[in-house]
C-alpha positions as CSV (number, residue, x, y, z in Angstrom):
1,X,-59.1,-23.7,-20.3
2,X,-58.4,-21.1,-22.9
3,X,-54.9,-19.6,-23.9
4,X,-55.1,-16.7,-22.3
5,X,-56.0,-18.6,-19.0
6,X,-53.2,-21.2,-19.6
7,X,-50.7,-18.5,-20.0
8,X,-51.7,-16.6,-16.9
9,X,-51.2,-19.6,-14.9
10,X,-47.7,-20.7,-16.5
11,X,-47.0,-17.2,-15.5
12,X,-48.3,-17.5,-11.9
13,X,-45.8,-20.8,-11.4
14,X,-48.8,-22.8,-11.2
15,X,-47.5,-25.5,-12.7
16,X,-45.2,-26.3,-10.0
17,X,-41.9,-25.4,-11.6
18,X,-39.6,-23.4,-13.0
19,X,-35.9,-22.9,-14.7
20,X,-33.2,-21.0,-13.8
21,X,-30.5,-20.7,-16.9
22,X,-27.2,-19.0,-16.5
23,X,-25.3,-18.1,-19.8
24,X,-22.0,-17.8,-19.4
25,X,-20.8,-15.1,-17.0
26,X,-23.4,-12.3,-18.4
27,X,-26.8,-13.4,-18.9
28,X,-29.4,-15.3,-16.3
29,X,-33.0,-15.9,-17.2
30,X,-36.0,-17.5,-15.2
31,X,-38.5,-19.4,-16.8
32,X,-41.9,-20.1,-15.6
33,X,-41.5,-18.7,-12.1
34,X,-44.5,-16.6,-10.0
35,X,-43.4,-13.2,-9.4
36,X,-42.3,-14.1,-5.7
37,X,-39.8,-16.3,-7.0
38,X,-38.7,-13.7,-9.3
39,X,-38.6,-10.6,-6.9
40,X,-36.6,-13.3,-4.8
41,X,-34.0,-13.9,-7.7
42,X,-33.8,-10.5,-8.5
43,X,-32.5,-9.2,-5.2
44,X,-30.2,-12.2,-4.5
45,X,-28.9,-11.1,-8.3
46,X,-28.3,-7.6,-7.1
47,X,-26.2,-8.3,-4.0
48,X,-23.6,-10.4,-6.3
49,X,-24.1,-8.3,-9.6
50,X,-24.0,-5.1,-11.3
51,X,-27.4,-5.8,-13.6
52,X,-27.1,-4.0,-17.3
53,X,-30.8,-4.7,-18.3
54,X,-33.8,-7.3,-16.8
55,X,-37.3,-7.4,-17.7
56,X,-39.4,-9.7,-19.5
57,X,-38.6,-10.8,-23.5
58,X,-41.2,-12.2,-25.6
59,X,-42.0,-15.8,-24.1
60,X,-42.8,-14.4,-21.0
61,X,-39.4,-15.2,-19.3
62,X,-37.5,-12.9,-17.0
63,X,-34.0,-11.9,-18.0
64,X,-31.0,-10.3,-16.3
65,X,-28.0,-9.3,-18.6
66,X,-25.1,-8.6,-16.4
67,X,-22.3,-6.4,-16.3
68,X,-19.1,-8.6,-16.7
69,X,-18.7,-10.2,-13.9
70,X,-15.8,-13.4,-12.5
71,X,-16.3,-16.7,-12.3
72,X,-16.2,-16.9,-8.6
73,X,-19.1,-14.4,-8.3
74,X,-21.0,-16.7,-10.8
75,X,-20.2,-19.7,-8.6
76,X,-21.0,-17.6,-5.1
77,X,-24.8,-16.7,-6.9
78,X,-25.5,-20.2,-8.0
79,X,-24.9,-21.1,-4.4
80,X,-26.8,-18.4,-2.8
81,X,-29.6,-18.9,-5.2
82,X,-29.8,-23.1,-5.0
83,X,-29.9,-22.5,-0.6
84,X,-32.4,-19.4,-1.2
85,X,-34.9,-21.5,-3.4
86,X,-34.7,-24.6,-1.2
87,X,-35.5,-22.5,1.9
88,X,-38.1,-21.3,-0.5
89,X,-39.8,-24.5,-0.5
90,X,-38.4,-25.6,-4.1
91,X,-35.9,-28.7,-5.1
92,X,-33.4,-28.4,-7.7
93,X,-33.6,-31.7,-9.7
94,X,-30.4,-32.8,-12.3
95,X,-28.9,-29.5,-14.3
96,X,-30.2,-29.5,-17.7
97,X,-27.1,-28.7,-20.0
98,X,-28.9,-26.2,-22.6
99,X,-25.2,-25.7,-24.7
100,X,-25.3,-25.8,-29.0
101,X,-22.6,-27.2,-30.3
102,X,-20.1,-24.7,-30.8
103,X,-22.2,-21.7,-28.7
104,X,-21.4,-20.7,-25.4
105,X,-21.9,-22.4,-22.4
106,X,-25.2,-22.5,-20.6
107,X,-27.1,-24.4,-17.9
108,X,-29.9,-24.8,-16.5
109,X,-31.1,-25.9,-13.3
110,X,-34.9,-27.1,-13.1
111,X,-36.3,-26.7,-9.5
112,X,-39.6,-28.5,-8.7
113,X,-42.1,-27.8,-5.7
114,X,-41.5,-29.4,-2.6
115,X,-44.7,-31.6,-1.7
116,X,-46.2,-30.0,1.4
């Protein structure tokens, strides 16, 4: 398999997971998910959030900065998106904790693919 190929399929979700980070209250990215999964995040993101910028950055992961937002929106999303992704046929294994000492907080929650 070339690099190109191997690329194409990390960016397909082919290899059976992804990650969802949040970053603090303003930023969210998604990391090796298909563009269903994405299209799904992205309009669960817009019914809690006022999104400033999304797209993709340079290692092919999708980004959302957000307008400032509360914690208790943050905390409603999470939920919304961890019931939205399991319907979705995905499992969210242990959170990752992504935090440098003495940045801000992060996490990130790995979700494999349910065995059909």
């Amino acid at each position: 398999m070339n690099a190109a190929a191997a690329a194409a399929s990390r960016r397909d979700g082919q290899q059976g997971y992804f990650i969802l980070c949040l970053k603090s209250c303003d930023k969210i990215k998604v990391v090796n998910a298909s563009n269903g999964v994405v299209k799904l995040v992205t309009a669960i993101v817009r019914r809690h959030c006022v999104i400033a910028r999304m797209g993709w950055d340079r290692h092919y992961a999708y980004f959302f900065k957000l307008q400032p937002t509360s914690r208790h929106s943050l905390i409603l999303l999470t939920a919304e998106l961890l019931l939205a992704m399991y319907r979705a046929g995905w499992e969210p294994m242990t959170p990752i904790d992504l935090s440098v000492k003495g940045g801000k907080e992060q996490q990130g929650i790995k979700h494999m693919q349910l065995a059909s």
